[in-house]
N, C-alpha and C positions, 0 to 999 in steps of 0.2 A: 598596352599592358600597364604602366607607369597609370595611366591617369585611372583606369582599376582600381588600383590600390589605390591612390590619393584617394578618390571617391566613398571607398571601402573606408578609409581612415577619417574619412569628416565623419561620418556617421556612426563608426566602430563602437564609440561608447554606448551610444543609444540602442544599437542592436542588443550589446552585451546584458545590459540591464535589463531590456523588455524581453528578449528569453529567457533569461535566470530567472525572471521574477515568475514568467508564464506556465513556466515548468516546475517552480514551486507552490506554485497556487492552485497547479493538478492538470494544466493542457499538455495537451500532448506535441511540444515543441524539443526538440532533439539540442538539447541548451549546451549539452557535454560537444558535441563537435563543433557547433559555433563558436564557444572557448579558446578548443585546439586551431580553428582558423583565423581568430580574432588575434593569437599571441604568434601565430606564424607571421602576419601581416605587420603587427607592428615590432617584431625581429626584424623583420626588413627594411620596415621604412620609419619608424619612430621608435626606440624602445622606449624610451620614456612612458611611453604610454602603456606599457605593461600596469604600473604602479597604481595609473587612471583605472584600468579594466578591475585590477584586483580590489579596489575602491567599488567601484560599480559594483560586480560582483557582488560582495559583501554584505551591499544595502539593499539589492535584492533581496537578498537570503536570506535577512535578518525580516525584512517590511514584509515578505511573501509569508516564511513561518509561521512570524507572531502572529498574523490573522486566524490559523488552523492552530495555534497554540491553545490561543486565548476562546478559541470557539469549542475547543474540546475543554476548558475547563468549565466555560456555563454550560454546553448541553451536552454533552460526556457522551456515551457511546452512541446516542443517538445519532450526534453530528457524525461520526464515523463510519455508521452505514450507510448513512446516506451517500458521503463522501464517497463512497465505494461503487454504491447505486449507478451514483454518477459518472466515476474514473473508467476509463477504457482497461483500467488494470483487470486480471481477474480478482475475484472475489475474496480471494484467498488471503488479502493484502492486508487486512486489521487483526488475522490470527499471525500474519508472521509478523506484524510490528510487536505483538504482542511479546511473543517468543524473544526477538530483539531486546525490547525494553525490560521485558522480566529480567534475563541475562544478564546484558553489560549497566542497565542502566541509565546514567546521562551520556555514556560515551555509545549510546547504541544511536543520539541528533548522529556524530559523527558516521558513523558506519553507514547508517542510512541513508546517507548523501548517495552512497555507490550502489543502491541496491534498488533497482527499479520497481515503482509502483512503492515501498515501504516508504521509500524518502517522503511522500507526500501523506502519509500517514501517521509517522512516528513524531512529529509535531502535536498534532490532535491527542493522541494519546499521553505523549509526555503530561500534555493540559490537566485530563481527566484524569491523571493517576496524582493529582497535585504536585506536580513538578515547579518549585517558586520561579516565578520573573526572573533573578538575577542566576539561577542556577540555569537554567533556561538559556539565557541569553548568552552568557559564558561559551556553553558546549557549543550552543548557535555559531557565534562567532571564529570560534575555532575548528568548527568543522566546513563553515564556508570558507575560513583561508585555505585547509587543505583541499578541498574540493576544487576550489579556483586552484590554488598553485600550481595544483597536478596537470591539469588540460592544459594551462596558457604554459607550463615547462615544456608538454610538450607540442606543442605550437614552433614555440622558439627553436626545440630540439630537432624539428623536420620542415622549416621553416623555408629550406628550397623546393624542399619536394612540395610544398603552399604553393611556393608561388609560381613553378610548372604547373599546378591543377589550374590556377588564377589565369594562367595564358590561357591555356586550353580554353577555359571558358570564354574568357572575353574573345577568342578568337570563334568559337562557334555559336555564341550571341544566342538566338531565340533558341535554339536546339537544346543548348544547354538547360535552360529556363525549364522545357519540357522535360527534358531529363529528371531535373530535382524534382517537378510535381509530380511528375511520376512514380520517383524513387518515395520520396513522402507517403503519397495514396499508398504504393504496397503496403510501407511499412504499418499504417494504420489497420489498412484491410487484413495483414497475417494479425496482431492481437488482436481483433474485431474476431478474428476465425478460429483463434486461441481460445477465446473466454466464452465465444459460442460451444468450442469442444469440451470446456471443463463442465459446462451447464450439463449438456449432453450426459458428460461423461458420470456426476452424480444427480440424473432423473432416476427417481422412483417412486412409488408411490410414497403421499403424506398421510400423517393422521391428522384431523385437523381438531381445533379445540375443545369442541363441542363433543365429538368422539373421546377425545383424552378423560375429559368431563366425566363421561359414562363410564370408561373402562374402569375409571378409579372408584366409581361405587358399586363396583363389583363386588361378589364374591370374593374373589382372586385376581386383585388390582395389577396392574400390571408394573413390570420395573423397570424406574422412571430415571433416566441417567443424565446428568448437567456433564455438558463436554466442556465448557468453555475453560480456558486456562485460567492460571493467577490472575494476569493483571486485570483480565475481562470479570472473576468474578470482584477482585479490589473494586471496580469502576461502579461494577453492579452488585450489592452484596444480596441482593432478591433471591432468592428460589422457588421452586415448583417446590412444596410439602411433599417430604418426606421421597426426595430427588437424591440419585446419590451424586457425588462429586468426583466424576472421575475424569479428568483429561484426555481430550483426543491422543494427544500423542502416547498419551498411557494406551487405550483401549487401541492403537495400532501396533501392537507388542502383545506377542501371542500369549506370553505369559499375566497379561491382566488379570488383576484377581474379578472376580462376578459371584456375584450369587449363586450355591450350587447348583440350584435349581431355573437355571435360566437359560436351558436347554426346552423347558417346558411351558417356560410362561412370555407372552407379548413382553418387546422391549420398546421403549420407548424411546429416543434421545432427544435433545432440545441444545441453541444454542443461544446467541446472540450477533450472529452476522447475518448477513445478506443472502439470499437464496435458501438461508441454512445449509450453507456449504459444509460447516463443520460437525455437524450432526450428518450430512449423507457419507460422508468420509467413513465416519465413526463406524454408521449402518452396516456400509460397505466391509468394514473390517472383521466385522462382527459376522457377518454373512459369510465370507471365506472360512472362520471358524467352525461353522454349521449352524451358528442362529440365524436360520432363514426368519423367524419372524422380528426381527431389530427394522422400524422405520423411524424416519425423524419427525419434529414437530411442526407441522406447517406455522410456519412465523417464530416460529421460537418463543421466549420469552415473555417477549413486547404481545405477541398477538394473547399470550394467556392472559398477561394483565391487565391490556385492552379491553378484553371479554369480563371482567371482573372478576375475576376468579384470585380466590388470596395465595399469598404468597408468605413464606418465611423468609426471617434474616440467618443470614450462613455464619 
């Protein structure tokens, strides 16, 4: 047990950093309970080294960050779909960073830290909303102490019940081993099976550009709805001509105002994330109302302006 923990403590710092950093860079490394065992372990056997970890930490936070900071200021929302594309989070994660940063502002770096899937996005977006370096770096700083402080306190604060798990372990050697990859794989395959059920859960059909195209030299064009929030139209100030501007979260509120007549005519919605999650949302709510004919944009935005098709400023 004893040489455990010594072992655990030659290399604790390097652990600590390389998943704080992993986890802020957007893999999927579970960085919060490494913390709470990282500040159990050196309660036991070094505190000193608490001060090392909250150092580490830190430099993490800040070196992981500024990378998705500074990437959502050169290529603004773009970077952040993708970023999304990418993330095992569901899709859903650049409309609530949105929500977040609209709201509290610099202090939503902090909050983000605890909120899974937004942490790695509420950087990017700070970027793109032009948030300055030193304003940036400030809330950075201060939310990766509390972040750190919080796990390695409680580290410290259950720090036998550590080092009973730590025997355990070292006393059942490879088993244990299997256990953790084990327990790992689930955890990945349930959000794997999560963000599969959300896809699932807004399939329906798309209108796709070329369709939109058409509908709009109709007769009787159809009405054409921008869901994206504040901060997403700030980033983007583009629109589809003669789009209205209404917020998801508005049009999931029965009392949204609409056109009277949109009971009668093709709706359209459009967004700017991933999947057009937030356009099938919108669809969705609108359909419970009785507009069965509300579908969203395939591609959103990007795919209209893609197609060349003009756009206004908002």
């Amino acid at each position: 047990m004893e040489t455990l923990i010594v072992l655990m403590v030659d290399h604790v710092l390097a652990v600590v950093f390389l998943a704080t950093f992993a986890a802020r860079v957007g893999l999927p490394v579970p960085a919060a309970p490494v913390l709470v065992v990282a500040g159990g372990i050196a309660a036991i056997a070094e505190p000193v080294l608490l001060l090392a970890m909250l150092g580490a930490t830190l430099l993490a936070n800040v070196l992981g960050d500024a990378v998705w900071f500074y990437a959502g200021r050169v290529y603004g929302y773009r970077f952040m779909r993708l970023l999304c594309k990418i993330s095992i989070s569901p899709d859903s994660c650049v409309r609530r960073s949105e929500s977040l940063i609209t709201r509290w502002g610099g202090l939503s770096l902090v909050a983000a830290k605890f909120v899974p899937g937004v942490s790695v996005v509420a950087p990017p977006m700070a970027g793109a909303l032009g948030m300055s370096s030193l304003r940036f770096l400030a809330f950075e700083v201060v939310a990766a102490l509390l972040w750190a402080g919080v796990f390695l306190c409680l580290g410290w604060m259950f720090r036998e019940q550590i080092k009973e798990v730590l025997g355990a372990l070292a006393n059942v050697g490879g088993l244990a081993t299997a256990a953790l990859v084990a327990a790992v794989a689930a955890m990945l395959a349930r959000r794997w099976w999560r963000r599969r059920a959300f896809l699932r859960a807004t399939t329906m059909p798309r209108v796709s550009v070329e369709e939109l195209a058409g509908l709009m030299a109709a007769k009787e064009p159809p009405i054409l709805i921008d869901v994206r929030g504040e901060a997403g139209v700030q980033v983007d100030p583009r629109h589809i001509p003669g789009a209205l501007l209404i917020p998801l979260q508005h049009l999931q509120q029965r009392g949204a105002a609409l056109p009277f007549d949109a009971g009668q005519r093709e709706i359209i919605l459009y967004c700017s994330c991933p999947n057009e999650v937030s356009a099938a949302l919108a669809a969705q709510a609108l359909m419970k109302r009785g507009l069965m004919r509300a579908r969203p944009l395939a591609g959103g935005l990007e795919a209209w302006v893609a197609a060349g098709h003009p756009t206004a400023p908002t």
